[in-house]
N, C-alpha and C positions, 0 to 999 in steps of 0.2 A: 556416657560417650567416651570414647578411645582415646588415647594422646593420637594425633596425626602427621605428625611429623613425618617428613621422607628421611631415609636414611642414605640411601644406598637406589643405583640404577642400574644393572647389568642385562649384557646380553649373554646366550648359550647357544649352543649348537641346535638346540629344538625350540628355543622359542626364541620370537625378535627381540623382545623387553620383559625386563622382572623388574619391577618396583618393592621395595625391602622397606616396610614400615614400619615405626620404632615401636610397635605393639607384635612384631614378628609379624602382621599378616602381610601378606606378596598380591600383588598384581600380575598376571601374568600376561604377555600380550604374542600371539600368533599372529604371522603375515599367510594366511594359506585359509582354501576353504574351508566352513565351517563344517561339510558334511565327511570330508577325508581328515579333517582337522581333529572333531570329535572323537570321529572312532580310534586315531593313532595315538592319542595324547591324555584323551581322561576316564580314567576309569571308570567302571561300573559301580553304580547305587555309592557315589560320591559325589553329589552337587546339590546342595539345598534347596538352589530358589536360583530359576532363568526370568531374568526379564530382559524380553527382547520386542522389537520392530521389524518384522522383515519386507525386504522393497516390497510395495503392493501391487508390482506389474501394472503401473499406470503410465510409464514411460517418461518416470524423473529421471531428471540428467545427471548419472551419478558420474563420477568421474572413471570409473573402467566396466560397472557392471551392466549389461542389458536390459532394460527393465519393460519390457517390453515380451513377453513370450504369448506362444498360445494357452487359453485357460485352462485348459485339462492337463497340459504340459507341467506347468507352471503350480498347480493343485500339487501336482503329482512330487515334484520337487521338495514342494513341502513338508508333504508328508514325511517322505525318507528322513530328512531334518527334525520334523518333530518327531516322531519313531527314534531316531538315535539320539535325541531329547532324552527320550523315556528310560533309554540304555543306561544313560548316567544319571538320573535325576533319584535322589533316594526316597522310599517307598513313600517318606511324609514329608515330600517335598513339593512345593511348589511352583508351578511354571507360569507366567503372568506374561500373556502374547497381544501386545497393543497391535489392533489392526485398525485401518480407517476404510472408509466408501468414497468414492467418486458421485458426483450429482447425475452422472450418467446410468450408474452402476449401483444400486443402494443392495444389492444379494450381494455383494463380495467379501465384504465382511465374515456374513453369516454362512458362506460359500466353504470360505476357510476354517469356521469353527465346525463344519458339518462334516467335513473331510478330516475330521481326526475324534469324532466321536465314538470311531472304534478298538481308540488308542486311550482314551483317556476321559476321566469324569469332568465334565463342567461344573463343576464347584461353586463358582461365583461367574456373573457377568458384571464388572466394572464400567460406567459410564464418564469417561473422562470429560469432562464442560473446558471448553477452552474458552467460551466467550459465554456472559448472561445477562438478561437486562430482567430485571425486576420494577415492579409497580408497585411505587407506597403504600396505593390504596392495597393491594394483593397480601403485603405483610401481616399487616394485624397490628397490635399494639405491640410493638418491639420499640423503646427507646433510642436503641443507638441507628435504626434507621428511619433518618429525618426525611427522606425523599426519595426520585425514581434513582435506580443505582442501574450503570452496564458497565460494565466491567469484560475485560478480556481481548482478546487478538484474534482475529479471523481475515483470512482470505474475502475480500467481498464475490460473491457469482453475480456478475450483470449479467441476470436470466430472468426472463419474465414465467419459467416453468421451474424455477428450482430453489429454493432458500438456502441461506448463507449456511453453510457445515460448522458447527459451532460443538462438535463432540465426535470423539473417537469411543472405540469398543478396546479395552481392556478386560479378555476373557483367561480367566483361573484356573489353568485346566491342574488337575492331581489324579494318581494313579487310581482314587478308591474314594475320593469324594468325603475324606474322613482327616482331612490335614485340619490342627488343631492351629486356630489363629489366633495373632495378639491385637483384637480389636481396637480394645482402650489404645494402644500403641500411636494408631492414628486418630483417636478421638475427637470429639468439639466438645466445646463447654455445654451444661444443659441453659437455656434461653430460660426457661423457668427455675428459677431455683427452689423453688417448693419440692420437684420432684427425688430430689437429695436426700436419703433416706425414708420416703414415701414408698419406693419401692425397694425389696429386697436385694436385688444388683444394680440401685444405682447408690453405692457405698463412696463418691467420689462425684465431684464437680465436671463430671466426661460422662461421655454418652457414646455409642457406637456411629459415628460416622454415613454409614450406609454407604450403597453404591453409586454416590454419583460425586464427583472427583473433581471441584473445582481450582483446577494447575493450568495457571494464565501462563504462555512464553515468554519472556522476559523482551522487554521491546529495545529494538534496536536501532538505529541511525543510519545505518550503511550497510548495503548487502555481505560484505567481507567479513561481518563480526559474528556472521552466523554461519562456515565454511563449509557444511554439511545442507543440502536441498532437504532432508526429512529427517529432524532429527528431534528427542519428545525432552520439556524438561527434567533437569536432572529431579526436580522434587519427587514425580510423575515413579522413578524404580526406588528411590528414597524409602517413599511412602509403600510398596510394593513388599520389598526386604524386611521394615519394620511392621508388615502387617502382617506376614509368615510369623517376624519373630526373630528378633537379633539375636544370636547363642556365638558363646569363644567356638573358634577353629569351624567356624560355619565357611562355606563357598558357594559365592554367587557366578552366574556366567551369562554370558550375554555372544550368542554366535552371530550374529553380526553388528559387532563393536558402533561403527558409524566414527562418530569424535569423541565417546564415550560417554556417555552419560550415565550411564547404568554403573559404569570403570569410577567415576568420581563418587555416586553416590556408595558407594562401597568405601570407598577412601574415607569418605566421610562418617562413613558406621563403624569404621575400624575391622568391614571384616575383609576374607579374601578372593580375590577376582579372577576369571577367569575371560579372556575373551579372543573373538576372532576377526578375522578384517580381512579381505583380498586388498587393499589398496595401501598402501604404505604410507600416502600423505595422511589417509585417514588419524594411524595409527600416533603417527606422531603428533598431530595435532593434539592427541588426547592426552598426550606424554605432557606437551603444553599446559592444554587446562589444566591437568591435574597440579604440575605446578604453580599456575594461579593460582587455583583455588586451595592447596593446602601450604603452600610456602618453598621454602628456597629448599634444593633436594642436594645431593653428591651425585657425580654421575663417572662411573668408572667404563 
């Protein structure tokens, strides 16, 4: 792990905010769209690993964008975005795009991963668990759980046709289906420990994770602590960056910023960020977190 300390906060002519962390990596933060934003500002086959959320045209109340368009309209949007994704993303780089469904709507998801499989290999489909209940009896003999566990945050749907949404879709798209990850990176313990050199690659007390991602949201009191209508935790791109593969002088970007999550979790991996915002409160808010969460900064 990096020192994290904030150094330094300035603004330039092309971008609103630079963050100067005492390990030299920058945050950078753009006030402007993310599809004119990209093409004038980052170059080509220079960005490691995008993890991003884009509105799902469900018609959240953002505070300037419309989220609301028609779906072929709206597909179409995308794409261009993900397309000049592809422009700067380098060739074993990884792009990790959390989308979610509506109880109305369960193709939109898979709407949006279909609309860009002429652009990119689906490599992995991540299942993010925001909420799980499990049954003792379901376990098996596992010690440390003594009982029924549910765990997690969900939305309730008072529907007699539709069950509570308790998982999003985080899909891994890469250029060539051949990006080389760091498993262990995000690992779990193995539950059996006989397997511990039984097998040839299990040389270590870790096991590979798999694809289902349980990242509860952090609960909260008052609707103000959470300033952002759709926003993923920060563990959620954490776990994303360390599973490509933390390297010095790597850069992450996230084209639509939100309050930053993806911008902190970078903070916190020490490497460098890249992101975009149409909304200025957004922006700043994230300038905020980020000093919560890493400490007192200088700001010129």
């Amino acid at each position: 792990m990096f020192d994290r300390i904030i150094i330094q906060v300035t603004s330039n002519k092309k971008s609103y905010k630079v963050i100067t962390m005492q390990n030299n990596s920058i945050l950078e933060f753009f006030h402007k769209d993310c599809l004119s934003g990209i093409n004038d500002d980052i170059k080509k086959n220079s960005i490691d690993v995008v993890v991003t959320s884009p509105p799902y045209n469900i018609g959240i109340n953002y505070n300037t964008y419309h989220d609301k368009l028609p779906r072929e309209r709206y597909l179409f949007w995308l794409k261009e975005i993900c397309c000049t994704i592809k422009n700067v993303l380098k060739d074993g780089g990884s792009f990790f795009l959390n989308v979610g469904n509506k109880p109305t709507d369960q193709w939109f998801a898979w709407d949006v991963a279909n609309v860009l499989r002429k652009y990119f290999v689906l490599q992995n489909v991540i299942h993010w668990i925001k909420s799980i209940a499990i049954n003792k009896q379901d376990v098996g003999k596992y010690p440390n759980v003594v009982g029924d566990v549910a765990v997690g945050h969900f939305k309730p749907i008072m529907s007699t046709r539709f069950l509570n949404d308790c998982h999003e879709y985080i899909f891994h798209f890469t250029k060539e289906g051949k990006s080389h990850l760091d498993k262990l990176s995000v690992g779990v313990p193995y539950q059996d420990k006989s397997n511990i050199g039984r097998w040839k690659h299990a040389k270590q007390d870790k096991r590979d994770r798999g694809n289902t991602w349980f990242i509860p949201y952090d609960t909260i009191q008052i609707k103000k602590e959470r300033p952002h209508p759709a926003t993923f935790p920060i563990k959620l791109p954490e776990m994303c960056i360390k599973l490509h593969g933390v390297k010095e002088e790597m850069v992450v970007m996230d084209p639509f910023l939100g309050i930053g999550s993806t911008a902190i979790a970078s903070s916190r991996l020490g490497v460098s960020f890249v992101g975009f915002e149409i909304d200025k409160e957004y922006i700043d808010e994230t300038i905020s977190r980020i000093n919560s969460y890493i400490g007192v900064y200088k700001c010129e």
